[in-house]
VOKE-972239 format. One record per residue (C-alpha): y negated, z, x negated; residue number from 1; residue in three letters. Coordinates in steps of 0.2 Angstrom, whole numbers, plus 5000, padded with zeros to 4 digits. Each point is the difference from the previous one (the first is absolute). Example, Ala and Ser with C-alpha at 12.3 -4.5 7.8 and 13.67 -1.06 7.14 Angstrom:
2
{v=5022&w=5039&u=4938&resi=1&resn=Ala}
{v=4983&w=4997&u=4994&resi=2&resn=Ser}
//
This chain:
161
{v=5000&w=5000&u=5000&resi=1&resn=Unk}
{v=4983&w=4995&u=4994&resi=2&resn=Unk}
{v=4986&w=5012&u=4998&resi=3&resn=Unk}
{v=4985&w=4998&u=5008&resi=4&resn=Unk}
{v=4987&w=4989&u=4993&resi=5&resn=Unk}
{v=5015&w=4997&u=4987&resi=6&resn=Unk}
{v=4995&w=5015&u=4991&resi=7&resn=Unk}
{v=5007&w=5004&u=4985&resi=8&resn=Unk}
{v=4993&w=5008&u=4985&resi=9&resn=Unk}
{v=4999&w=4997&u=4981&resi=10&resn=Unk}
{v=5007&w=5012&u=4988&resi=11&resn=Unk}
{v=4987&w=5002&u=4984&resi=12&resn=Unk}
{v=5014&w=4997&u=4991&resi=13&resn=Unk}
{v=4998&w=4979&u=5005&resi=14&resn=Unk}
{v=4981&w=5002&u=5001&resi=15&resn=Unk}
{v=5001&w=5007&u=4980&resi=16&resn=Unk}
{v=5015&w=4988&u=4995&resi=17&resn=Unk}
{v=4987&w=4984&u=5006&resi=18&resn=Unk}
{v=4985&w=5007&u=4991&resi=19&resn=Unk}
{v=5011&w=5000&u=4984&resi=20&resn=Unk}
{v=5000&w=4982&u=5002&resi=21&resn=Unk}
{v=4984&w=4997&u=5009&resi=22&resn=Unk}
{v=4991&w=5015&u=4995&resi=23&resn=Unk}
{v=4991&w=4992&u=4986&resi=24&resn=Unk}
{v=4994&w=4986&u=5011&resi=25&resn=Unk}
{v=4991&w=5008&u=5014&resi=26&resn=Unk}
{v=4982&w=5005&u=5000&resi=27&resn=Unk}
{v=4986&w=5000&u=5015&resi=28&resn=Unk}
{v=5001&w=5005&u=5016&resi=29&resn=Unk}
{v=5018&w=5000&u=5007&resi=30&resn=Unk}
{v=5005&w=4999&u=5019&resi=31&resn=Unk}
{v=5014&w=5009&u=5007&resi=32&resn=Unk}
{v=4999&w=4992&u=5018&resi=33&resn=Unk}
{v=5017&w=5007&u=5007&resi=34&resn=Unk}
{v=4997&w=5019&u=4992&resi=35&resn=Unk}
{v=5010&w=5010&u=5013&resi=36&resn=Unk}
{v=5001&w=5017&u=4993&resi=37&resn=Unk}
{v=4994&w=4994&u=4982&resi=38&resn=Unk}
{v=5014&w=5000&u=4990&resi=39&resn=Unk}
{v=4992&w=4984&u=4989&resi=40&resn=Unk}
{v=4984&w=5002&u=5002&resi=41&resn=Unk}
{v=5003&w=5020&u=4994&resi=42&resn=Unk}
{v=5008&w=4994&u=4983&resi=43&resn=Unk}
{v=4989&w=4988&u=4997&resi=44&resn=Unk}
{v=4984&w=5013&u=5002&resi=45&resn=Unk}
{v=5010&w=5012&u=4989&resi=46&resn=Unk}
{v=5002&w=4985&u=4987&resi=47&resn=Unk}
{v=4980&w=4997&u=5001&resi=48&resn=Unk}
{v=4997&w=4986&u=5012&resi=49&resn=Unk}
{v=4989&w=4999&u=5011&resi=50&resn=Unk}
{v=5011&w=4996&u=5017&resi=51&resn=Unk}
{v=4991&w=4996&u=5017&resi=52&resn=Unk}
{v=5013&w=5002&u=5014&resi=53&resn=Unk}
{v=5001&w=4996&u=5020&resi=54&resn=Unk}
{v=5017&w=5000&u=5009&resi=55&resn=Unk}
{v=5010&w=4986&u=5011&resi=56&resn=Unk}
{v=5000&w=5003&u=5019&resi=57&resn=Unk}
{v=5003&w=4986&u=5011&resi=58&resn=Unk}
{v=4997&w=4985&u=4989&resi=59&resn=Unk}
{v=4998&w=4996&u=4982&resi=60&resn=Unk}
{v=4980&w=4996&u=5005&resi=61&resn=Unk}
{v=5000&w=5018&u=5006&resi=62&resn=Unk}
{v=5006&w=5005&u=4982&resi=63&resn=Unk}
{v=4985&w=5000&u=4989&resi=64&resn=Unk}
{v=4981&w=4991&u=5004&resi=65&resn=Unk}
{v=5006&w=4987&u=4988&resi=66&resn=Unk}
{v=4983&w=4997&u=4989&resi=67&resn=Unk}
{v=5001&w=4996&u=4979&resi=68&resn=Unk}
{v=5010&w=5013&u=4989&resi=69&resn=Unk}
{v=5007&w=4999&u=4984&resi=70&resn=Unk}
{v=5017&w=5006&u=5005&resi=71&resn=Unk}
{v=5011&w=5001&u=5013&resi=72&resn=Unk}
{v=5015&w=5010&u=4999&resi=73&resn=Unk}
{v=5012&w=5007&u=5012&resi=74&resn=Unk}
{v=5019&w=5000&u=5011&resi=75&resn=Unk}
{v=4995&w=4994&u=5015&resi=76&resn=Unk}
{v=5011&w=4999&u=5016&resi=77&resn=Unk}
{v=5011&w=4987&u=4998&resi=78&resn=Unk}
{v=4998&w=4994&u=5017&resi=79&resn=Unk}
{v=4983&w=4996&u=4995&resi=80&resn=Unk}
{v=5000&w=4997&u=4980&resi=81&resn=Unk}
{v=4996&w=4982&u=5001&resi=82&resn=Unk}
{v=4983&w=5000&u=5011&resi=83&resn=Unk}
{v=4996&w=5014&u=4989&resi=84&resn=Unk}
{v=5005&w=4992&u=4984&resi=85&resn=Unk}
{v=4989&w=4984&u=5005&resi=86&resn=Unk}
{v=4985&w=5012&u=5003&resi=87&resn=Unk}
{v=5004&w=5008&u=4983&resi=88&resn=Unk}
{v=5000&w=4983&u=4991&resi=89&resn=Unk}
{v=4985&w=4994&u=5009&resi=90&resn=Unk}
{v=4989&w=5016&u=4994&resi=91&resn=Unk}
{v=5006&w=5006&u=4982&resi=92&resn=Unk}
{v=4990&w=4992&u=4988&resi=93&resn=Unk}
{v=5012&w=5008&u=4986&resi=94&resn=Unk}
{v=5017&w=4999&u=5009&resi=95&resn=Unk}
{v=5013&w=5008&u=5014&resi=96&resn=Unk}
{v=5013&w=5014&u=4994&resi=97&resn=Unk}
{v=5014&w=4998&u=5015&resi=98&resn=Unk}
{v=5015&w=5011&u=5003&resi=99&resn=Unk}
{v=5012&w=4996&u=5012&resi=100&resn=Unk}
{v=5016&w=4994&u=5002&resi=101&resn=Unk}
{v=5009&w=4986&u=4989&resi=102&resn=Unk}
{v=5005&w=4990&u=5012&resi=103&resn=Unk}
{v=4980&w=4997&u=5003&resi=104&resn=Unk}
{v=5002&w=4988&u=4987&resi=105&resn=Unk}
{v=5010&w=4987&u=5010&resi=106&resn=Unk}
{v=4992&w=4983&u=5005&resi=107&resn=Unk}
{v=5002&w=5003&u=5019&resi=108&resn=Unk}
{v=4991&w=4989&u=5011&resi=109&resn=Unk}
{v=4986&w=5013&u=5003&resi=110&resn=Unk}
{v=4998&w=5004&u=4980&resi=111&resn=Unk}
{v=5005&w=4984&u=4993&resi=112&resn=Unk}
{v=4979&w=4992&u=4999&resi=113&resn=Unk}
{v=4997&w=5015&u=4994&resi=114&resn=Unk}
{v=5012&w=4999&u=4985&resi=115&resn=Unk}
{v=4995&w=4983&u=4997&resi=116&resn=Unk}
{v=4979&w=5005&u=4998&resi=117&resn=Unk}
{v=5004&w=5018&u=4991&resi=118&resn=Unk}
{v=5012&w=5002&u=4989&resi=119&resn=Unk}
{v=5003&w=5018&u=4995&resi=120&resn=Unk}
{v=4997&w=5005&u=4980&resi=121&resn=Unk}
{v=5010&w=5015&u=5000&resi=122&resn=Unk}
{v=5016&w=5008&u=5010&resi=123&resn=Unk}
{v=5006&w=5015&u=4997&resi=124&resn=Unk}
{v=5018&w=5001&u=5006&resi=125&resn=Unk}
{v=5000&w=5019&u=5005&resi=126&resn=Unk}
{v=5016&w=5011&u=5000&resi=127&resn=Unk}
{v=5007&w=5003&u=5019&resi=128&resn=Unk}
{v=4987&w=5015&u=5007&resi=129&resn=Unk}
{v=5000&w=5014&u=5013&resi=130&resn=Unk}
{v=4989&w=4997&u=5012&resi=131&resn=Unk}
{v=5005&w=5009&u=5015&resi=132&resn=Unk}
{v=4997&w=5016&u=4992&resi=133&resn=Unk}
{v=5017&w=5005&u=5001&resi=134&resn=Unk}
{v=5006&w=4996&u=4980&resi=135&resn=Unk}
{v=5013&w=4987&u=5006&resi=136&resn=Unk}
{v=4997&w=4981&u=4995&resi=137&resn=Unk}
{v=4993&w=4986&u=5012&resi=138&resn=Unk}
{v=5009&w=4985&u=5003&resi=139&resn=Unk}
{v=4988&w=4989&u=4992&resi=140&resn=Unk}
{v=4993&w=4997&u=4980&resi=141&resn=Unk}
{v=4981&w=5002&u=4998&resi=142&resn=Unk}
{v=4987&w=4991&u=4991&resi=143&resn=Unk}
{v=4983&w=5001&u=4996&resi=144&resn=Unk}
{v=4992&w=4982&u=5000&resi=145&resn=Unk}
{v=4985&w=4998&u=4985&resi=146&resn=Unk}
{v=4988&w=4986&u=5001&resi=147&resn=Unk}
{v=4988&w=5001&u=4988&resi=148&resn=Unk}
{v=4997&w=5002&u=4980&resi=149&resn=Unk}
{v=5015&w=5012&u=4992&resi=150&resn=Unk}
{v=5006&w=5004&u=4983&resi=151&resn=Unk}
{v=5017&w=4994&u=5007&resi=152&resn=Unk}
{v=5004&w=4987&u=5010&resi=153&resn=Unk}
{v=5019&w=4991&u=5008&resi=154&resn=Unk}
{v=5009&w=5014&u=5007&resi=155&resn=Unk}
{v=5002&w=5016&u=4995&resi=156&resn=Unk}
{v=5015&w=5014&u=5005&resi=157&resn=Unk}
{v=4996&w=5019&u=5001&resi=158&resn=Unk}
{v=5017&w=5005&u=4994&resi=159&resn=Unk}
{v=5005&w=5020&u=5010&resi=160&resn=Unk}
{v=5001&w=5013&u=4986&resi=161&resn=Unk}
//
C-alpha cells in the first residue's frame, strides 16, 4: 500500500553518500521543493548550504514557486517526479540532484523526450534502503540522478559497508 502523497523519507546516510560525489559541486541557493519533514534539506543545512524548501501537495506546480536557483535537490514522489524534474531542469541554472527509483531511468513513453534533451551526468546506484521506517528493505533499487558539473561522471555504485 502506498503512502499518501507517496511519502517516503531519506536517510542522511544517501543525502551524505551524494554529497561525497556531488558535494564539491554545489554552491548557491539550493531548492528542496518536495521537503516533507526535512530530511535533505536538514543535512544539507548542517553541511553549510544554503537550502530553500516548500513541499508537494496536490501537483508538482504546487511544489515550489518555481523561480531561478542554483540547485535543485530532492526525492520527490514518484508519482510526480517527472513534472517536478521538468520544473527542476527548467529553473537550475547550476544543475538538478534527483533521488528516486532506478527504474526512473527507463525510456518509457512519458520520460523518453526527456532522456533524449537531458541526459543525466551522474547516477549514483544506491544500495537497497529502508524507507518505511521499519529497518526492512524495499522492493526497489534507488538512485540519485545528477545533472550538472561533477568531479565524477558515468555511473557510480555506493557499495553497503
Amino acid at each position: 500500500m502506498r503512502r499518501v502523497n507517496d511519502f517516503y523519507p531519506t536517510e542522511s546516510r544517501l543525502t551524505l553518500s551524494m554529497l561525497d560525489f556531488c558535494g564539491s559541486a554545489i554552491s548557491g541557493l539550493i531548492k528542496e521543493p518536495c521537503n516533507g519533514q526535512g530530511h535533505i534539506s536538514d543535512v544539507l543545512r548542517n553541511q553549510g548550504y544554503e537550502v530553500q524548501t516548500s513541499d508537494i501537495e496536490k501537483d508538482a506546480r504546487n511544489a515550489v514557486n518555481w523561480s531561478e536557483c542554483d540547485w535543485t535537490i530532492t526525492n520527490p514522489p514518484f508519482i510526480h517526479a517527472l513534472p517536478i524534474l521538468k520544473y527542476a531542469l527548467q529553473y537550475s541554472k547550476q544543475g538538478v540532484i534527483f533521488l528516486t527509483r532506478l527504474s526512473f531511468l527507463e525510456p518509457t513513453y512519458d520520460r523518453s523526450e526527456l532522456w533524449k534533451k537531458h541526459i543525466p551526468s551522474l547516477v549514483i546506484v544506491n544500495p537497497r534502503t529502508s524507507f518505511t521506517g521499519d529497518g526492512k528493505s524495499d522492493s526497489v533499487t534507488t538512485c540519485w540522478i545528477c545533472f550538472g558539473k561533477f568531479k565524477f561522471s558515468g555511473v557510480q555504485f555506493v557499495l553497503k559497508e
